[in-house]
C-alpha positions, 0 to 999 in steps of 0.5 A: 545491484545495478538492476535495482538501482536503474529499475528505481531510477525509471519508477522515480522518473516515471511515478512523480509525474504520473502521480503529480498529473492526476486530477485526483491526486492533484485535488485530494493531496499538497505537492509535498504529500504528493511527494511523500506518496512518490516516495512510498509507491516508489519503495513498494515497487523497488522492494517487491521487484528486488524481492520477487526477482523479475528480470524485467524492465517493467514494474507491472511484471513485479505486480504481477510476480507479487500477486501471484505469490500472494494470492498463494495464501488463497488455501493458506490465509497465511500472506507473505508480503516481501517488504523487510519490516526494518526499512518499511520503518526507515521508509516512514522516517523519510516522510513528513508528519502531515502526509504521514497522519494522512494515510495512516493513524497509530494506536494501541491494541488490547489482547484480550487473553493475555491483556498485552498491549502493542502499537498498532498501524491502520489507514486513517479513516478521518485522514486524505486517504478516504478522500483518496478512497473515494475518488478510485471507488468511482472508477472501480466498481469492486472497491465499493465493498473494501470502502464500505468495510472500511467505513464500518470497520475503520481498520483493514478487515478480512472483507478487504484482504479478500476483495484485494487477493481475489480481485487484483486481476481487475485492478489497471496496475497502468493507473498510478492511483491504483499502484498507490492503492495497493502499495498503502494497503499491502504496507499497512498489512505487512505493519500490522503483521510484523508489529504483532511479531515484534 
């Protein structure tokens, strides 16, 4: 327990200032949502180190162990992704509304067998996240076709599941843009999964 603890104390000292120094993120967001977007990058990275056990000092190795038990869903198209959907829930509570309704927007879902309807989570299209999209598409030529699907579908599309599971390795998990990147992307998978399954 100690691990975990210190291993979140170095992501808290070390995410806060990577995130508030960054041009874009420092253009795009407020200081209060630049907070509350430390907050989640900070709880992906502790939950997919406690989850996938490295025994490392470095957060990259935890994306490293979390990619590679996610890319195993290449055959399967089945993805696990090690995050308890209880304290994702927990984790929103702790975030203000504003930065919250920047990111993602909810809504309902319609199955069209049965006529059931269940809440549903998604990256808010018309929120500070396409701003943010945009800016980390400038320098990462493979996030060109997770924006556009994104643009067309305005929800998480298989185009995007794909472009993430089989392109993570050209992603620089040093840029604290990118980490956040993944960490929204992979929360909104692991929501829309386990609030289908609840």
């Amino acid at each position: 327990m100690i691990y975990a603890w210190s291993l979140q104390s170095c992501n808290e000292k070390q995410s806060k200032p990577q995130l508030a120094a960054d041009p874009d993120i420092k253009t795009i967001f407020t200081e209060e949502e630049i907070n509350d977007l430390t907050s989640i990058l900070d709880f992906f990275e502790q939950q997919i180190c406690d989850l996938t056990q490295v025994q490392s000092d470095s957060v990259l190795d935890c994306y490293q162990a979390f990619f590679k038990n996610v890319s195993s869903a290449q055959g399967t198209g089945i993805i696990y992704i090690p995050v308890p959907f209880h304290l994702q829930k927990e984790m929103y509570t702790r975030l203000s509304d504003a930065a919250f309704k920047e990111i993602w927007m909810s809504g309902t879902a319609v199955n069209q067998v049965t006529g059931d309807t269940t809440q549903r989570l998604t990256l808010n299209f018309n929120g500070k996240y396409m701003s943010f999209l945009t800016a980390l598409r400038r320098d990462y030529e493979l996030l060109e076709a997770y924006k556009r699907s994104f643009t067309e579908e305005r929800k998480i599309s298989t185009v995007m599941i794909e472009t993430l599971l089989f392109n993570y390795h050209l992603l620089n998990m040093n840029d604290v843009r990118i980490r956040l990147f993944v960490a929204l992307h992979y929360l909104t998978l692991n929501d829309m999964y386990e609030r289908k399954n609840e």
